[in-house]
VEXDREN-2710 file (C-alpha; in Angstrom, 1 decimal):
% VEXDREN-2710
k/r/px/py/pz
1/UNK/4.4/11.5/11.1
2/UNK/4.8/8.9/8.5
3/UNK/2.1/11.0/6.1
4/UNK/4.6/14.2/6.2
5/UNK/7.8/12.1/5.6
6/UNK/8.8/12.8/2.6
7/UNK/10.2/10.2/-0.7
8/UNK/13.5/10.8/0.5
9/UNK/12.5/10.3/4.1
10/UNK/11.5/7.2/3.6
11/UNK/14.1/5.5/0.9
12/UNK/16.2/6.9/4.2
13/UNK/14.4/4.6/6.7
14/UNK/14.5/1.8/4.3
15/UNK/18.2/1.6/3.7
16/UNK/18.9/2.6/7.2
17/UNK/17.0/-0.6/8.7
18/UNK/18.1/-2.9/6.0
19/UNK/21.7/-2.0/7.0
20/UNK/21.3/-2.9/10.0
21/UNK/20.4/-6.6/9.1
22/UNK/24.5/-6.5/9.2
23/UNK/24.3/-5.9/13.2
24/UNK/22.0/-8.8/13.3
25/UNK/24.4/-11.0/12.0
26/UNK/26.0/-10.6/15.1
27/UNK/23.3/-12.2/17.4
28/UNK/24.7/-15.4/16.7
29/UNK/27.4/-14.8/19.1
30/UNK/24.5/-14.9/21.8
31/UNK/23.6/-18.8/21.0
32/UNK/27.5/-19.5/20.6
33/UNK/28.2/-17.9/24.1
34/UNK/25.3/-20.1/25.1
35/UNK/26.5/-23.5/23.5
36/UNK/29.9/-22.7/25.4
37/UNK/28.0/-22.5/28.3
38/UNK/25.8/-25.2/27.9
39/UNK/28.3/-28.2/26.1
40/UNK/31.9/-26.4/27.4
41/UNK/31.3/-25.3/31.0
42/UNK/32.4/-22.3/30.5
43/UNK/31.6/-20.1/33.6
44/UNK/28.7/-18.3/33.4
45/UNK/30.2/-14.6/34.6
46/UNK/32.4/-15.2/31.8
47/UNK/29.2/-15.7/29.6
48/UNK/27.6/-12.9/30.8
49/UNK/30.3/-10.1/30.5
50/UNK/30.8/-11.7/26.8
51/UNK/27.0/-11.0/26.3
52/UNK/26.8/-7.8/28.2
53/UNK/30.0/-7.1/25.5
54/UNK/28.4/-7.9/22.7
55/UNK/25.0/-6.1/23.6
56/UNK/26.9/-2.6/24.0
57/UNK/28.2/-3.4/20.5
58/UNK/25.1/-4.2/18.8
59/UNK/23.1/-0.5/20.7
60/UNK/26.4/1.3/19.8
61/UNK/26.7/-0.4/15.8
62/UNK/23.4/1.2/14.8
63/UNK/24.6/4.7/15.3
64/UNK/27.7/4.9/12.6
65/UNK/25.3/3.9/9.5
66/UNK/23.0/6.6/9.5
67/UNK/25.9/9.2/10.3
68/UNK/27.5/8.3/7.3
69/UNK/23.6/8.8/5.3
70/UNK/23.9/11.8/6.8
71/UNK/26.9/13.1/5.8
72/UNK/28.1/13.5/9.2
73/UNK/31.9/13.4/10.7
74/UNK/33.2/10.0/11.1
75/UNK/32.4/8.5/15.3
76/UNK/35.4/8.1/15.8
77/UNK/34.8/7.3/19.6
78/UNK/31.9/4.7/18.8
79/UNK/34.6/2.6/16.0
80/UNK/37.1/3.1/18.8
81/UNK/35.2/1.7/21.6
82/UNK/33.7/-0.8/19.3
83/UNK/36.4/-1.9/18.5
84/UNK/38.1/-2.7/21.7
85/UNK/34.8/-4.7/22.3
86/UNK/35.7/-7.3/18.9
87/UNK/38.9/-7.5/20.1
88/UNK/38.0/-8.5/23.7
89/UNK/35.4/-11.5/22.3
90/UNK/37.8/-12.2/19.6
91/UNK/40.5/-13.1/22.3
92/UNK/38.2/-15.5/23.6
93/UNK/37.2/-16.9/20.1
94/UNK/34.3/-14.7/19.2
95/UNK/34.2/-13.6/15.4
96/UNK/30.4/-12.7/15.6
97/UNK/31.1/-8.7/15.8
98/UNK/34.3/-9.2/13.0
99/UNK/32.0/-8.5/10.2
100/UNK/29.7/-5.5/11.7
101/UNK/32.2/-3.7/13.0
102/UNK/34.0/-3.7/9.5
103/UNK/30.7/-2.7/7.9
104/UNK/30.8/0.5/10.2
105/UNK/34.1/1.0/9.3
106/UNK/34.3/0.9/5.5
107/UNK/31.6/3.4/5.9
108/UNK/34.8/6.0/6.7
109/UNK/37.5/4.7/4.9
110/UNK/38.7/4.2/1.6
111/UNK/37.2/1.0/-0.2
112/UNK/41.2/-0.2/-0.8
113/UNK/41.5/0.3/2.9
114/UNK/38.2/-1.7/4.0
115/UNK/39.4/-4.8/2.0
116/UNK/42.7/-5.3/3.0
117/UNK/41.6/-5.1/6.7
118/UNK/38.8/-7.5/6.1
119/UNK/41.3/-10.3/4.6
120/UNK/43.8/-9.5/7.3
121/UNK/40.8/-10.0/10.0
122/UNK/39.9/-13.1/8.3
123/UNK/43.6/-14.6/8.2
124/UNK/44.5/-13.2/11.8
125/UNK/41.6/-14.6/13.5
126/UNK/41.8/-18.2/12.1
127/UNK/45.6/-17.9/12.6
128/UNK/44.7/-17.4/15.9
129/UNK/42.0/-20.3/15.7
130/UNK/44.4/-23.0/14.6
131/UNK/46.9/-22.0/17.1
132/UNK/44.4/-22.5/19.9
133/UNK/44.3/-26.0/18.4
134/UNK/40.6/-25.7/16.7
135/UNK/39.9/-26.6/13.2
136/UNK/39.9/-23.5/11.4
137/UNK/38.0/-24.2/8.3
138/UNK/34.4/-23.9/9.4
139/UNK/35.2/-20.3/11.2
140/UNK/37.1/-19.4/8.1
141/UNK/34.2/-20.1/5.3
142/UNK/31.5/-18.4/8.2
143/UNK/33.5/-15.8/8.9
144/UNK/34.5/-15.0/5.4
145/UNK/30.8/-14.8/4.2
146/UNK/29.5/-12.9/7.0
147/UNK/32.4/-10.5/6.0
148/UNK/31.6/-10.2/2.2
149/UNK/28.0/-10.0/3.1
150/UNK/28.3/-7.3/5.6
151/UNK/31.1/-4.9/4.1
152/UNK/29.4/-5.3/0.9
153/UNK/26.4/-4.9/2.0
154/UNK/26.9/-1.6/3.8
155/UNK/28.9/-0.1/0.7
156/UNK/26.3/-1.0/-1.9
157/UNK/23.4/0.5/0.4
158/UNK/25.7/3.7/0.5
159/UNK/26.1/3.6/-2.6
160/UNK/21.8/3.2/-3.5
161/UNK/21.1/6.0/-0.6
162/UNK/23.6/8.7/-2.9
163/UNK/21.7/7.1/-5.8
164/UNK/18.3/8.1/-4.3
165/UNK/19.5/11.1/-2.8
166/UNK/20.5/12.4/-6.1
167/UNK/17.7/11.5/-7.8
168/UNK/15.5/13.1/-5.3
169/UNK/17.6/16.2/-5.6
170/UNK/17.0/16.3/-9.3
171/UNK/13.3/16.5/-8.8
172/UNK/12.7/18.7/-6.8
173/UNK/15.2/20.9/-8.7
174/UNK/12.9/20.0/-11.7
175/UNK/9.9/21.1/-10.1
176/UNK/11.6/24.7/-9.0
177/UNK/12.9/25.0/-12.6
178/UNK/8.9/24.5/-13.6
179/UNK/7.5/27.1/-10.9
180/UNK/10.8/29.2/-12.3
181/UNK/9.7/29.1/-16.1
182/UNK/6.2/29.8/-15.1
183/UNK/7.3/33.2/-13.1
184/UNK/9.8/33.9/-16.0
185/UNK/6.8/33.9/-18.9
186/UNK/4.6/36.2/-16.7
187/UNK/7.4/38.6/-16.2
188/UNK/8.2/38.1/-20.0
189/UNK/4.2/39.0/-20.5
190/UNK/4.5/41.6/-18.1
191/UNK/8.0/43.2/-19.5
192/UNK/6.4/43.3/-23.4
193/UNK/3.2/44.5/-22.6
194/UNK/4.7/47.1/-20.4
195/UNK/7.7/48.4/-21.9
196/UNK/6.4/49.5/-25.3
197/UNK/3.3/51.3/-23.8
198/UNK/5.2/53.2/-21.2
199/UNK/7.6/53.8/-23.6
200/UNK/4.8/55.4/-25.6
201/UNK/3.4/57.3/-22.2
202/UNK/6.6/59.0/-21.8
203/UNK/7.5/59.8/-24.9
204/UNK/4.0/61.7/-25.5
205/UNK/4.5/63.3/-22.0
206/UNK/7.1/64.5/-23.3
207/UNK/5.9/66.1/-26.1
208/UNK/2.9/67.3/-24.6
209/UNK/5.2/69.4/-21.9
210/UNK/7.2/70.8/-25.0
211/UNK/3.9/71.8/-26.6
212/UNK/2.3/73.1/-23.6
213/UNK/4.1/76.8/-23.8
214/UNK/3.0/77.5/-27.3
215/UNK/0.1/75.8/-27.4
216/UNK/-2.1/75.0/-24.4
217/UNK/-5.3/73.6/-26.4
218/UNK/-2.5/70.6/-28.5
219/UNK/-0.9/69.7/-25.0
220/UNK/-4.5/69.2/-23.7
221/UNK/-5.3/66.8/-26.7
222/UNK/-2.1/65.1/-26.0
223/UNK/-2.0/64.7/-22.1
224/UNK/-5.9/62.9/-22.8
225/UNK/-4.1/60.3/-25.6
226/UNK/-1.9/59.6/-23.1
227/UNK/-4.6/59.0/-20.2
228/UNK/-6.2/57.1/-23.0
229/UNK/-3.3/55.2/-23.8
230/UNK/-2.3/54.4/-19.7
231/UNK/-6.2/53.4/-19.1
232/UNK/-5.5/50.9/-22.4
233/UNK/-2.3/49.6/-21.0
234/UNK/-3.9/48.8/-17.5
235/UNK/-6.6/46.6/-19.1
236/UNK/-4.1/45.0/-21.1
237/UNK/-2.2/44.7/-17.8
238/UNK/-5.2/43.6/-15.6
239/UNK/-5.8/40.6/-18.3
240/UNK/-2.2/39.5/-18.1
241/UNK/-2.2/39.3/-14.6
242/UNK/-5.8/37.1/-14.4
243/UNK/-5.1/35.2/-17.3
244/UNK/-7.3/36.2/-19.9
245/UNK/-5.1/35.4/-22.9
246/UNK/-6.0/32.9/-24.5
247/UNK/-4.6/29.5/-23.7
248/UNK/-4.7/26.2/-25.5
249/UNK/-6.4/23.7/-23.1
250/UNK/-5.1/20.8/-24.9
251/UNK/-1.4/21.8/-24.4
252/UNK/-1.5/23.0/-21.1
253/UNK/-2.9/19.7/-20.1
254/UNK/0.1/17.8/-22.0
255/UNK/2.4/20.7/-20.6
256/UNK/1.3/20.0/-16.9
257/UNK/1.1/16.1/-17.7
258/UNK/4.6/16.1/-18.7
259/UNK/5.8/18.2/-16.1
260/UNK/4.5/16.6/-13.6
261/UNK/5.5/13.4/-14.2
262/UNK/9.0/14.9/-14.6
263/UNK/8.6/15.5/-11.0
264/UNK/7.9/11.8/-10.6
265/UNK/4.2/12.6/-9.8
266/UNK/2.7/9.8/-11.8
267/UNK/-0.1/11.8/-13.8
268/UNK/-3.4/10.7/-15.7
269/UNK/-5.3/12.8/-17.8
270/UNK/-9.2/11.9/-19.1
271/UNK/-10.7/15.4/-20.8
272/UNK/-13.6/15.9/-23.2
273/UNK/-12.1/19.1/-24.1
274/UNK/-14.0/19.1/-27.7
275/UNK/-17.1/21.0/-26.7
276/UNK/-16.1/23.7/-24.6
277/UNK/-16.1/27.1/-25.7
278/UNK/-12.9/29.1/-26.0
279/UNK/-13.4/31.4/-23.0
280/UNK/-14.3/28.3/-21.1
281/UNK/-11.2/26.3/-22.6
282/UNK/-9.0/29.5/-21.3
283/UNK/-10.5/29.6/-17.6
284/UNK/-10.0/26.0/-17.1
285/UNK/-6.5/25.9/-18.6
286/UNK/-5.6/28.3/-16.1
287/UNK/-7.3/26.4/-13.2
288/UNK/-5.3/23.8/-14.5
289/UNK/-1.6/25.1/-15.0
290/UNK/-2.6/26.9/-11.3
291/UNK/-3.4/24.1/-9.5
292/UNK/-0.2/22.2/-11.2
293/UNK/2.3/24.9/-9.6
294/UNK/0.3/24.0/-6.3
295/UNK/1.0/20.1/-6.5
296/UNK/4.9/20.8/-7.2
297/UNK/5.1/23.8/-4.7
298/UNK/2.6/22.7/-1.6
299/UNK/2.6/19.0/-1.9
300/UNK/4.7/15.6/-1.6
301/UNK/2.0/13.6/-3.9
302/UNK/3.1/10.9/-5.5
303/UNK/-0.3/10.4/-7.8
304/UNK/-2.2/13.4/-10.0
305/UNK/-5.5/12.8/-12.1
306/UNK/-6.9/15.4/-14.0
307/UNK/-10.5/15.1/-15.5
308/UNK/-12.6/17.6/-17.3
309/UNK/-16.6/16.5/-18.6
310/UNK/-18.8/19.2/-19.0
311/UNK/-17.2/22.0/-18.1
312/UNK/-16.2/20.6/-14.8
313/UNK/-12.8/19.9/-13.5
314/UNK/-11.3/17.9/-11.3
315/UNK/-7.8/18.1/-9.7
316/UNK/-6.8/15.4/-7.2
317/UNK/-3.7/14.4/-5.9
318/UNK/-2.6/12.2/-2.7
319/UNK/0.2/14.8/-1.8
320/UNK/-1.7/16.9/1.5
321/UNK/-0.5/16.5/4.9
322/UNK/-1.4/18.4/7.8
323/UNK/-4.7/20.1/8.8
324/UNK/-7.0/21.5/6.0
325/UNK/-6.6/25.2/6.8
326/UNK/-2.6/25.4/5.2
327/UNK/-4.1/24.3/2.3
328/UNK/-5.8/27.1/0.9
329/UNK/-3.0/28.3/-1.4
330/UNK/-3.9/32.1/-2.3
331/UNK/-3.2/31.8/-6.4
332/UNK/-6.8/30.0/-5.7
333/UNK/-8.7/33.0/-4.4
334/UNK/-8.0/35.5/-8.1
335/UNK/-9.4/32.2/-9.9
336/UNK/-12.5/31.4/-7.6
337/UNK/-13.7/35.0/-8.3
338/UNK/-13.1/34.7/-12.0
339/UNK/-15.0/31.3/-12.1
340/UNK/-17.6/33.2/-10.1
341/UNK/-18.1/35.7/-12.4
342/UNK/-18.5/33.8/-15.1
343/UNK/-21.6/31.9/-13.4
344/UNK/-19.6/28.8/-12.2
345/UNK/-17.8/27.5/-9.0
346/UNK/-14.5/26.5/-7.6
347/UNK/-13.7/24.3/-4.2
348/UNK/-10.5/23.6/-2.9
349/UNK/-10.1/21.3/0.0
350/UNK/-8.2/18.3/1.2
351/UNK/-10.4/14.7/1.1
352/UNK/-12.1/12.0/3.5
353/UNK/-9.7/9.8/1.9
354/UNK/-6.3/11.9/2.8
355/UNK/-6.4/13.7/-0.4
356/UNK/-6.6/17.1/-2.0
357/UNK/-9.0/18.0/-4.5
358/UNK/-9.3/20.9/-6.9
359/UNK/-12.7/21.2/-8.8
360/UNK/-14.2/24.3/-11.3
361/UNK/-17.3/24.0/-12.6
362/UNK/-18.3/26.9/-15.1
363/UNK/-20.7/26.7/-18.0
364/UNK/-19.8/24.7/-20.6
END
């Protein structure tokens, strides 16, 4: 479960159960209801229902937090009924809850809104205090603290969770826009190639229908230029499509680093690149730029390394989850038949360790 969460998944977690370090600024009202019972002789059913109380609050308080990381509708019913419950233990001089439950609620409301009820709690319930004919100035420094702490708490994680959210969004919007660009220079490839030559197809066709009344024997000579010419054009097609042109190795591996990286996949690069020949340098810089589009589009990986030494390559990254067989992207299958036929080899497989591993060998 944890392995298949994703980045964003788990900056979610984080700020989800650091927020609710607010609601556990709230257990102290267990040991005061205790000390009341213990030094105070308060009765102990009155003890209990404040505990029972504040126990509903604290199960109910985790619930608004991660509806408002969520986007979701403000719980109106669960800041409603919590909120009944402060008031009950404030009555009988419990602040504990004060803070949490204005956490939850400046979660909904407007930040104006969230700091003028959190001075008006403060004031109000040491009023209250002081009329009951306690001291008020050690409830109004705690209380005032535990309020700062948890409303601005709760608004700053908000405000780190959009952060990350955002950020998140970005990269994988990235890593689209790189798979994008990728399928956009093919289709260039494909749309250059293709046009002029059937241009040239049907415009000798063409002429070769014109010519066929008069002249039978020219039409003939023209409709085999044009086989000639469509047999040419699928070659130069078939090429395209496997990658035959020739590719810099060199800048394909800063290409991919930088890309990558851009997708916050933290990439390192080691290649002797120097001795290879040039067919060899084209084959592996399409393994390469392959096997890139597969870590942004089939993996959460957070690490890449990339080495080539002797004509052999090597493509690891951390980002697999889930069993080995929905890892067999089929980009992979063209290129383990070109490596083939050029005397080498190419696996593809997730790792012992938990990782995925990409490696070509051909002749250097």
């Amino acid at each position: 479960m944890i392995r298949r969460a994703t980045k964003l998944d788990k900056i979610r977690w984080v700020v989800a159960f650091s927020t609710d370090f607010v609601n556990v600024l709230s257990f102290f009202g267990y040991y005061d209801l205790y000390v009341r019972w213990r030094d105070f002789g308060v009765p102990w059913p009155v003890v209990l229902t404040g505990a029972v109380l504040l126990l509903v609050f604290n199960v109910l308080a985790t619930r608004p937090h991660r509806v408002a990381m969520r986007g979701g509708r403000r719980p109106t019913a669960i800041l409603a009924v919590t909120g009944v419950i402060i008031l009950v233990l404030a009555v009988n001089g419990l602040m504990w809850a004060i803070p949490a439950w204005l956490g939850m609620l400046g979660l909904f409301v407007r930040r104006r809104t969230i700091v003028i009820l959190s001075v008006l709690s403060v004031v109000l319930f040491n009023l209250y205090v002081a009329l009951l004919g306690a001291p008020p100035w050690g409830t109004l420094l705690v209380q005032s603290v535990f309020t700062g702490v948890s409303v601005g708490g709760v608004l700053t994680n908000l405000w780190l969770w959009g952060v990350a959210k955002e950020a998140y969004e970005g990269q994988e919007a990235q890593s689209r826009l790189a798979v994008s660009e990728e399928r956009l220079r093919f289709a260039r490839d494909l749309n250059a190639l293709l046009g002029q030559s059937l241009t040239d197809i049907a415009a000798r066709a063409e002429g070769a229908s014109r010519t066929l009344p008069a002249d039978p024997a020219a039409a003939a000579e023209e409709m085999f230029a044009v086989r000639d010419l469509a047999r040419r054009s699928l070659r130069e097609v078939r090429s395209v499509v496997q990658g035959y042109r020739a590719v810099d190795l060199d800048e394909m591996l800063a290409s991919v680093r930088a890309v990558l990286e851009a997708a916050d996949v933290r990439c390192t690069v080691r290649a002797e690149t120097g001795s290879l020949a040039p067919e060899t340098r084209t084959l592996l810089a399409t393994v390469v730029r392959e096997g890139a589009t597969n870590v942004l589009k089939h993996s959460r990986a957070e690490r890449c390394t990339i080495t080539i030494e002797d004509g052999v390559l090597e493509m690891s990254n951390d980002g697999v989850s889930g069993p080995a067989g929905e890892h067999a992207p089929n980009g992979l299958a063209g290129l383990a038949q070109r490596v083939r036929a050029v005397g080498g080899t190419l696996e593809a497989a997730p790792t012992h360790e938990g990782g995925y591993l990409l490696r070509a060998a051909v002749p250097a």
